[in-house]
N, C-alpha and C positions, 0 to 999 in steps of 0.2 A: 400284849402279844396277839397276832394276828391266829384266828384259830384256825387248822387247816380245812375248812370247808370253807369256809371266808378266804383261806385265802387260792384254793381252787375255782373258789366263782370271780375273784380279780383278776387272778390268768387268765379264764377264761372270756370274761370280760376285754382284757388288753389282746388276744388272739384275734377275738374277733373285728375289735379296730382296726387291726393290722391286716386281718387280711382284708376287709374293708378297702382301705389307703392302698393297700395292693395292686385291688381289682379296679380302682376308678383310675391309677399310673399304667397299667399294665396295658393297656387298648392300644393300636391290638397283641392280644399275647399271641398268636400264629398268625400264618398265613390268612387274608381276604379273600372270600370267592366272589367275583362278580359274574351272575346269571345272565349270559345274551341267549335268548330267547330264539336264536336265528344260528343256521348251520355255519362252519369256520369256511371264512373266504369273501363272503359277500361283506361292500359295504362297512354295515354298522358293525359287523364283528370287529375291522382291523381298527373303525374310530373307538372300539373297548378297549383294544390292547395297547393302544398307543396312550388311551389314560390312563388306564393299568398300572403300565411301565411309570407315568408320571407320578401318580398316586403313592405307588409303593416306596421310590424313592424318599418321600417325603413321610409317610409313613416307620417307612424302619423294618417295615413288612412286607413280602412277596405280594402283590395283587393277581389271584389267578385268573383268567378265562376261563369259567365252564359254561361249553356252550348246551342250551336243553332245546333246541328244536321242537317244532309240534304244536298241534292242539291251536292252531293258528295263536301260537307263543303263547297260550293260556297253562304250557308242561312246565315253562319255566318263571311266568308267574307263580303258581301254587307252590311251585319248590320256595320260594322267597317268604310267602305270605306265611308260611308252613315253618319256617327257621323261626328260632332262638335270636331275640330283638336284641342280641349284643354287637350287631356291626360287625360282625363276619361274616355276612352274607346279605349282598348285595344283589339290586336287580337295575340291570343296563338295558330300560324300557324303550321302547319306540314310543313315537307320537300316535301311533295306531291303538295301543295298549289301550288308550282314552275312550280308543271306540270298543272293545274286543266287548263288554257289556253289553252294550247295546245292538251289537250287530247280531249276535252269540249264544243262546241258553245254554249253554256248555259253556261259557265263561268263570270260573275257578272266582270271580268275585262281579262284584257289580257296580262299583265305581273305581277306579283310579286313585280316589282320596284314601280309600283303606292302606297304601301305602305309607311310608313318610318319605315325604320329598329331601334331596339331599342337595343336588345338583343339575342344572342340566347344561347340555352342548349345544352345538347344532344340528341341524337334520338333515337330511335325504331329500334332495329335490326330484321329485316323481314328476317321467315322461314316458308319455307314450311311445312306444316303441314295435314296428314289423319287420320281418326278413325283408331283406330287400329283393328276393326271388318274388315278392307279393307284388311289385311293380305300381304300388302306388308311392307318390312322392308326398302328399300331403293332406291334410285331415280329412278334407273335403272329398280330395278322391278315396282314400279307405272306407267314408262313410257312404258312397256310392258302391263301393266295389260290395261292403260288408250288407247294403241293401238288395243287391241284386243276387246277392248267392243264394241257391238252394235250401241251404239250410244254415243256420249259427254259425258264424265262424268260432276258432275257439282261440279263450284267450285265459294266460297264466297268470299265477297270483300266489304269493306268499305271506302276504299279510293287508289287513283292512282296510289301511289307506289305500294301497294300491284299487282296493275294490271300489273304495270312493270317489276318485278319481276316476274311474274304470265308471263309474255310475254316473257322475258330472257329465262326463264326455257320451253316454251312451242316449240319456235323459233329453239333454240340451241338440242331439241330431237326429235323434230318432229311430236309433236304430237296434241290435240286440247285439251282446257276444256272450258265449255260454262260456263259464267259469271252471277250468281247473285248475284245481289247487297244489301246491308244490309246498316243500318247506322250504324253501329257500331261493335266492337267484343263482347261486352256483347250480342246484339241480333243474331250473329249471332253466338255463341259456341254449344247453343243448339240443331241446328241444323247440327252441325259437328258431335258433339258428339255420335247423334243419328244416325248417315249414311246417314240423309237424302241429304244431300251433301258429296260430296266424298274431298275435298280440298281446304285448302284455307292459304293464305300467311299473317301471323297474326306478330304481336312483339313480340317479344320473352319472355316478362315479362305475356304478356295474356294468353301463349300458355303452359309454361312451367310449372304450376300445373298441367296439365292435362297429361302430358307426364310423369311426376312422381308419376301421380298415375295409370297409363298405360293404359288410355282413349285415349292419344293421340299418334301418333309419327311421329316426326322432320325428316323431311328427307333431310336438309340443308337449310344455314342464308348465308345471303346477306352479309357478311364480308369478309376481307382481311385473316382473322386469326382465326380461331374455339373460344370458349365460352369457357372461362376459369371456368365456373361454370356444362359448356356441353361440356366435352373433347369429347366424344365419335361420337358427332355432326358434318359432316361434312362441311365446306364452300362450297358454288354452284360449285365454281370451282374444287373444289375436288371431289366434283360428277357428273363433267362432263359439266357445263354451264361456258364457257370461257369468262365474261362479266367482265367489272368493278361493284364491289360492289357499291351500291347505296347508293348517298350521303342520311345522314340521321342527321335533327336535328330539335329541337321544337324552331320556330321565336317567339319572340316577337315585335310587327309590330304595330304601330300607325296608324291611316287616315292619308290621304297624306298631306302635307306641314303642319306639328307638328312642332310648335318654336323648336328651339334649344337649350333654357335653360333649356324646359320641358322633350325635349328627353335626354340632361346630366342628372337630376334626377333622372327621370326612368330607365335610362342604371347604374345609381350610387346603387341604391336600387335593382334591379337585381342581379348584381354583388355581392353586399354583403349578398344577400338571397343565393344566390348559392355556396357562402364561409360555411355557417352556419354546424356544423356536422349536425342537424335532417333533413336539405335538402341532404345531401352527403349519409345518410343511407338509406333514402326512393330511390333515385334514383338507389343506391346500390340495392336494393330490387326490382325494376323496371329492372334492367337490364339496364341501362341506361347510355351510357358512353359520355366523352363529357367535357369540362370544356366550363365554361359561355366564350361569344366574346362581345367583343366589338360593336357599333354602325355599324364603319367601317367595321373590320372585319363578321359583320352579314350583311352587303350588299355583299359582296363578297362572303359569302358562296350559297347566295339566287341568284346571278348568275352563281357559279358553279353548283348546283342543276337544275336552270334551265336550263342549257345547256345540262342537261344527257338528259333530258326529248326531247327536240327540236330535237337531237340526235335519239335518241329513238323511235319517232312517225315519223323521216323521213325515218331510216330503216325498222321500221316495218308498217308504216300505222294505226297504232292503232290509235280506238276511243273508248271512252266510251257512245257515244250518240247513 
């Protein structure tokens, strides 16, 4: 006969199997938060919720948006890096995230890799962009107009790519634009719009209503190859900025040391969000090119990206601080 202290340490013993077997079936037991880093409206918030919405399906679980603005997105890195590695809480990185170390001593981390790579998308193709009340049509001429002015013109910016590009193009013509910072392209169009800034290097899905309705105009994107939707739009290189286009794409990124049963999940649910036609049309409408990576393949693109960046701030000395 089993004695009752034996057999209080078997329950006890079988309790905790169980709730073991539980915890590893149960993922996820609530709601997903995924962290965009950038205010709701622009861009990469709506390519969040449109995988969100796929994710969760496929999940069993709600995937929320909460958006952390700020800290040139370094508020809503920390919030991630900071969470409980159980896979409910997520961080929907930019390609920029690769530089925010390097650009940044206020960076909340110092590489990219302290993340765990889940999945990535594709990215934001970044153009130049001025009110068309500035009355230049094209690179050459703004780089004239922006040499002759009195003083700096001033140009917007919500996150590091954008300054990267903003430094390609300033570097490679020779001329200056002083930087203010916004958190986002939603707060900062109105201020475009109006002159009250003279330029800023935005995604091409935030920028390109306003160019068709001839508020704004593009005066070249950070690609290999013109915009099959903007023929007329030249590449940087085609207008004179000899650089490699800038890697570009939206991470999906766990807190550091995330099991590996819960990053196959998440990377499995990903992938089949971003199979779905309603994510394929929204992204279509975003401007958004890209097909979903892998686990692996998304650590590999987050050191390619960070390498342009390291690259970048060793030729140029750029900081944002």
């Amino acid at each position: 006969m089993i004695r009752p202290t034996r057999r209080l340490i078997v329950w006890a013993a079988l309790a905790l199997c169980t709730a073991s077997a539980l915890a590893q079936v149960a993922f996820p037991a609530r709601p997903v938060r995924l962290i965009v880093p950038t205010p709701a409206g622009g861009p990469s918030d709506a390519a969040a919720r449109a995988l969100a919405k796929g994710m969760g399906a496929t999940l069993g679980q709600e995937v929320v948006v909460d958006n952390r603005p700020g800290g040139n997105t370094g508020i809503g890195a920390a919030a991630v890096l900071n969470a409980v590695a159980d896979g409910h809480t997520l961080f929907f990185a930019l390609a920029s995230n690769a530089g925010l170390p390097h650009l940044s001593k206020a960076s909340p981390y110092r590489s990219l890799a302290e993340f765990t790579p889940i999945a990535a998308i594709g990215g934001n193709t970044q153009c130049l962009v001025v009110p068309a009340g500035l009355a230049v049509r094209t690179l050459a001429e703004f780089a004239a107009h922006a040499k002759a002015s009195p003083r700096p013109l001033l140009r917007g910016s919500n996150n590091v790519s954008e300054d990267m590009v903003a430094g390609q193009v300033t570097s490679a013509l020779g001329f200056a634009l002083d930087r203010v910072p916004y958190k986002g392209a939603p707060q900062l169009l109105p201020d475009l719009l109006e002159g009250r800034i003279q330029a800023a290097v935005l995604p091409v899905g935030a920028s390109v209503p306003h160019v068709r309705a001839g508020k704004l105009v593009m005066l070249g994107c950070s690609m290999s190859e013109r915009i099959a939707a903007l023929p007329t739009v030249p590449t940087l290189a085609e207008a004179g900025v000899a650089v490699p286009p800038l890697i570009t794409a939206h991470f999906v990124l766990g807190p550091p040391r995330l099991p590996a049963d819960i990053v196959e999940r998440l990377a499995s649910a990903a992938r089949q969000a971003a199979q779905t036609p309603e994510f394929r049309q929204e992204m279509e409408r975003l401007m958004i090119v890209g097909n979903a990576r892998s686990p692996a393949e998304t650590r590999e693109l987050m050191q390619q990206a960070e390498a342009q960046y390291v690259q970048f701030v060793r030729e140029t000395g750029a900081s944002i601080d």
